[in-house]
N, CA, C and O atoms as a DFTB+ gen file, in Angstrom:
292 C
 N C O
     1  1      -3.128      -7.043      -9.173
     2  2      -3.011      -6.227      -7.988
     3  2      -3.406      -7.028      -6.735
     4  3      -2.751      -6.977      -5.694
     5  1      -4.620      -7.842      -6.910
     6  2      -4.964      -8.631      -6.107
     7  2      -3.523      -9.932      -4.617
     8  3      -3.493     -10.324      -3.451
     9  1      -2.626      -9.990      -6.024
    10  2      -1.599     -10.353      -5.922
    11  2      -0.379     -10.158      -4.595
    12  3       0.389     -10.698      -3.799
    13  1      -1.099      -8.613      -5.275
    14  2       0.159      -7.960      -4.307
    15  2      -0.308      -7.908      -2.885
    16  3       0.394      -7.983      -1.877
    17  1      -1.374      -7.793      -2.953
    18  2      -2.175      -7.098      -1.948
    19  2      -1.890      -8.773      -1.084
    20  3      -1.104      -8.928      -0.150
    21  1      -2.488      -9.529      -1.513
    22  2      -2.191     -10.540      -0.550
    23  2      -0.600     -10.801      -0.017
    24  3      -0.278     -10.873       1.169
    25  1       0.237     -10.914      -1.077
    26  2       1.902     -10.814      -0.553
    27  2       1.962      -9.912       0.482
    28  3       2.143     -10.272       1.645
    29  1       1.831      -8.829       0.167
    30  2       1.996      -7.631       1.488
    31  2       1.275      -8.112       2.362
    32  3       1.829      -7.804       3.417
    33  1      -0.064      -8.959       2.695
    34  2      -0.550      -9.562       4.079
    35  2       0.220     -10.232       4.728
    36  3       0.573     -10.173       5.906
    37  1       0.607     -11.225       3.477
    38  2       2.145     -12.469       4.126
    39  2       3.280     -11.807       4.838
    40  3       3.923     -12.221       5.803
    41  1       3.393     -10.717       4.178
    42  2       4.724     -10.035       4.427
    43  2       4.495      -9.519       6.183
    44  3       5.354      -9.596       7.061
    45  1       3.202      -9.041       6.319
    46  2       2.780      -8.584       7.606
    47  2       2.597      -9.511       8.358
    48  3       3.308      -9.243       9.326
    49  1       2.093     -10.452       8.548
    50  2       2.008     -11.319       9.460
    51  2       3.286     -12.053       9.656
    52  3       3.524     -12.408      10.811
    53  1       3.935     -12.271       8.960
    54  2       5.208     -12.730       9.109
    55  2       6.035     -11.997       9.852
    56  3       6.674     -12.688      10.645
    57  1       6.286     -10.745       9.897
    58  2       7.151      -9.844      10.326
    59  2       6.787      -9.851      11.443
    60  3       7.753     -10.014      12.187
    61  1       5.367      -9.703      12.253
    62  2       5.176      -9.633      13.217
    63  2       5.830     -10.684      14.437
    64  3       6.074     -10.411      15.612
    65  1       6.029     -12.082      13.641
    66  2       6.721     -13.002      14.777
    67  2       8.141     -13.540      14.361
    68  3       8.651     -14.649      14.518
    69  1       8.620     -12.359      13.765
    70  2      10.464     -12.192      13.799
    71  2      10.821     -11.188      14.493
    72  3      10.455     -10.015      14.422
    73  1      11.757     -11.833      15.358
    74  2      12.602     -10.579      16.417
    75  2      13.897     -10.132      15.947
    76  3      14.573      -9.242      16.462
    77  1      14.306     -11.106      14.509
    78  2      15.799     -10.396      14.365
    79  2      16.081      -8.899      13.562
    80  3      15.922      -8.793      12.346
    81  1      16.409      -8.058      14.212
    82  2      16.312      -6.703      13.730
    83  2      17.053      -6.602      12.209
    84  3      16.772      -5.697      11.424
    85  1      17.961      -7.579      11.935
    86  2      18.355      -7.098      10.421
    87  2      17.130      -7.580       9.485
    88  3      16.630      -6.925       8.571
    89  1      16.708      -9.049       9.977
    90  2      15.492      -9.881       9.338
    91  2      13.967      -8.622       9.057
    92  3      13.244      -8.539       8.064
    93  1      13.928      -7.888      10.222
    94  2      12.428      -6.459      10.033
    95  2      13.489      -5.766       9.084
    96  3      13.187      -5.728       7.891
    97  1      14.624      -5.245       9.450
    98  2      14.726      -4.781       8.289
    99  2      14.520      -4.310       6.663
   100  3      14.409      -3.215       6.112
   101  1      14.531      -5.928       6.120
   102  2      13.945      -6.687       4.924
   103  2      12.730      -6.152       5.106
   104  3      12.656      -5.040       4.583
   105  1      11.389      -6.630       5.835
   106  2      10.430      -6.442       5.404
   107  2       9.939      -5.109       5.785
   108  3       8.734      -4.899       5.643
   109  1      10.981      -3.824       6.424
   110  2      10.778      -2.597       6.530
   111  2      10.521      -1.935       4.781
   112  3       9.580      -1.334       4.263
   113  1      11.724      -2.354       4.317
   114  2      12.360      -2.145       2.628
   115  2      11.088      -2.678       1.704
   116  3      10.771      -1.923       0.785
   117  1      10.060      -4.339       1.911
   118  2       9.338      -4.630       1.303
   119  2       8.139      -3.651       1.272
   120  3       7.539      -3.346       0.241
   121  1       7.762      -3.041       2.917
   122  2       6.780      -2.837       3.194
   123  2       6.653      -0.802       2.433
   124  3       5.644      -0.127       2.229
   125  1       7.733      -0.545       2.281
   126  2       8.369       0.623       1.339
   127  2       7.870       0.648      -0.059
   128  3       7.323       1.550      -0.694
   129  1       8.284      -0.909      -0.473
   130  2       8.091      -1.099      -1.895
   131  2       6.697      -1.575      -2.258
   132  3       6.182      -1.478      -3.372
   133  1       6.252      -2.007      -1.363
   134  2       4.444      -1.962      -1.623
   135  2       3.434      -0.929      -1.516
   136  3       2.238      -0.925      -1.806
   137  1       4.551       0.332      -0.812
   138  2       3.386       1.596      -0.203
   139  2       3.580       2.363      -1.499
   140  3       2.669       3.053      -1.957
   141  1       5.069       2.214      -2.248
   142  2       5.074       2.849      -3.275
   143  2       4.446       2.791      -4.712
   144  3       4.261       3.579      -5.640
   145  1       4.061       0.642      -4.268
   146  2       3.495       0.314      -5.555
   147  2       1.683       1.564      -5.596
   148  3       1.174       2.280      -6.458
   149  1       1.279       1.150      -3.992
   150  2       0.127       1.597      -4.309
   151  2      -0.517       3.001      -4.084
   152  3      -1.692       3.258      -3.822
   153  1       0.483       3.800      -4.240
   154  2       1.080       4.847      -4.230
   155  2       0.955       5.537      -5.481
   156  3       0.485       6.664      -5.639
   157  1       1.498       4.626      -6.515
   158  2       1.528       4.540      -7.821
   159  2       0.394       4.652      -8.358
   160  3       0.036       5.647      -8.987
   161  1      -0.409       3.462      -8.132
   162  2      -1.591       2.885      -8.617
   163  2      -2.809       4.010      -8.254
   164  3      -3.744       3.934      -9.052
   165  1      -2.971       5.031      -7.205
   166  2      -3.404       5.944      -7.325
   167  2      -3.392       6.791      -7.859
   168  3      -4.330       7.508      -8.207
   169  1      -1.605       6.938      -8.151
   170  2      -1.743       8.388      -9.205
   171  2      -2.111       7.952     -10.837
   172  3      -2.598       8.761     -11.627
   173  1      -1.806       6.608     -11.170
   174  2      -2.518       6.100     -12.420
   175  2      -3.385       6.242     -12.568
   176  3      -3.652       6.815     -13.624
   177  1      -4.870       5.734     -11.387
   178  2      -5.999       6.071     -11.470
   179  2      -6.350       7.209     -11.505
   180  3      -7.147       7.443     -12.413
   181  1      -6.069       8.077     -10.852
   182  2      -6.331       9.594     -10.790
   183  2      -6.413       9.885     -12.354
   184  3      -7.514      10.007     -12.891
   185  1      -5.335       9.983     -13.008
   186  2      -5.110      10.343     -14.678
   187  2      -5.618       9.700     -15.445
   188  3      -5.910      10.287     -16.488
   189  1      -5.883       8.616     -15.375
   190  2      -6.854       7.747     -15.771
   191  2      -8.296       8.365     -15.962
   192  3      -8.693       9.045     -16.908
   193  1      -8.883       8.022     -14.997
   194  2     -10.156       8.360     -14.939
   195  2     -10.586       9.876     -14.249
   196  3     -11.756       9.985     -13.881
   197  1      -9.585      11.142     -14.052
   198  2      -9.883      12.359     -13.735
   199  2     -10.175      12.352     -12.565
   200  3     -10.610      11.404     -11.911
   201  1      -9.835      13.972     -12.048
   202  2     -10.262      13.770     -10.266
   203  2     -11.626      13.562      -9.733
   204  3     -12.113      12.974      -8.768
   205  1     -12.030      14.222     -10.665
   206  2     -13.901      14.615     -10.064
   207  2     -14.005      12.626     -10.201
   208  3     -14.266      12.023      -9.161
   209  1     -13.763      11.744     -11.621
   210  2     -14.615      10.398     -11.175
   211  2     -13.754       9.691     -10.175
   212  3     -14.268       8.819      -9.474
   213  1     -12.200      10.063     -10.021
   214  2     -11.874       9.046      -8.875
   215  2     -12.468       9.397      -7.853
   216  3     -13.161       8.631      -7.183
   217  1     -12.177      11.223      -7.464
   218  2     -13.447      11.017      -5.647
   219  2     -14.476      10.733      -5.712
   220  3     -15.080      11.056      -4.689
   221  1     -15.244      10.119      -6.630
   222  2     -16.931      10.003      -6.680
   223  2     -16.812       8.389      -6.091
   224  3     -17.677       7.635      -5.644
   225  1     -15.457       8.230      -6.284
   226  2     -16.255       6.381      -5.870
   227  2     -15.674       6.408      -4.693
   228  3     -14.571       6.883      -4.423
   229  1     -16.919       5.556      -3.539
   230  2     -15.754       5.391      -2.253
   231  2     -15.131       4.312      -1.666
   232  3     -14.972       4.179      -0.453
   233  1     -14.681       3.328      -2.755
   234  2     -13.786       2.355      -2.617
   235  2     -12.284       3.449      -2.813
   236  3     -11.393       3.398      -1.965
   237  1     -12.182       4.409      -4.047
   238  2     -11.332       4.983      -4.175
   239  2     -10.839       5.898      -3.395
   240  3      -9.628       6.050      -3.234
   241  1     -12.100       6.882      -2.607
   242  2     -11.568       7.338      -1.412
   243  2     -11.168       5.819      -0.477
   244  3      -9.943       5.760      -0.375
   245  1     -11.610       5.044      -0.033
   246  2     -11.153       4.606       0.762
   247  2      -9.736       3.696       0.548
   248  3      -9.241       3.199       1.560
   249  1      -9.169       3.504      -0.585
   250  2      -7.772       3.305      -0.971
   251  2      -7.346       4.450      -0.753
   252  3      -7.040       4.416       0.439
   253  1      -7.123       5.466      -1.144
   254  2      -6.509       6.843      -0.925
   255  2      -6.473       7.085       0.632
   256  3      -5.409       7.371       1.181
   257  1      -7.489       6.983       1.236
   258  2      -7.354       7.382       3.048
   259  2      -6.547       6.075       3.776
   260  3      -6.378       6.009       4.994
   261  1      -6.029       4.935       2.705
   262  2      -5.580       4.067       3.620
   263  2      -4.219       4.327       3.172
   264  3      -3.366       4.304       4.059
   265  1      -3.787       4.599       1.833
   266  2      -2.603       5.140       0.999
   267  2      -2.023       6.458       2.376
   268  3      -1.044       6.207       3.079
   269  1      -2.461       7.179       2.460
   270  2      -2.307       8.364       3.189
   271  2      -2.540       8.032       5.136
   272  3      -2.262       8.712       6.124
   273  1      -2.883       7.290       5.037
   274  2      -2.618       7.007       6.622
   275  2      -1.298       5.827       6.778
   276  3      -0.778       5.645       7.879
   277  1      -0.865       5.101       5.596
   278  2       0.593       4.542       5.862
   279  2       1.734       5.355       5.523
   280  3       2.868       5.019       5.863
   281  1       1.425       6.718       4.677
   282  2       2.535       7.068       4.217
   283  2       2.874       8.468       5.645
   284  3       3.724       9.349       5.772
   285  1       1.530       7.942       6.587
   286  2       2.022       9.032       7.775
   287  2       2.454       8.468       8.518
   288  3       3.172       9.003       9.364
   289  1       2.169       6.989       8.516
   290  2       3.173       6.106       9.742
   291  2       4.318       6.099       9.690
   292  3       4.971       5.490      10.538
């Protein structure tokens, strides 16, 4: 996961100093496919380990409040 998480940094900083609108495009579509990975990875955890222990930790709230503040952007 660690993985990803850094790709999606690359992916962001990169995008930021391209102006060609089909080129954001691409990393509109990447930046889709990473919100969904971790998107995912919450609802795994959730079933995983039940609701009551995922809100008890607050690394997990704080993945979830960052999950939920991109999927409002």
């Amino acid at each position: 996961m660690l993985g990803i998480v850094l790709f999606n940094c690359c992916t962001i900083i990169t995008a930021f100093f391209i102006d060609d609108a089909d080129t954001l495009a691409v990393f509109d579509l990447l930046d889709s496919i990473f919100l969904s990975i971790f998107a995912t990875e919450i609802v795994v955890k959730i079933i995983g380990l039940g609701i009551r222990a995922y809100f008890e930790d607050g690394w997990y709230l704080f993945s979830t409040y960052i999950g939920m503040f991109l999927i409002y952007l």
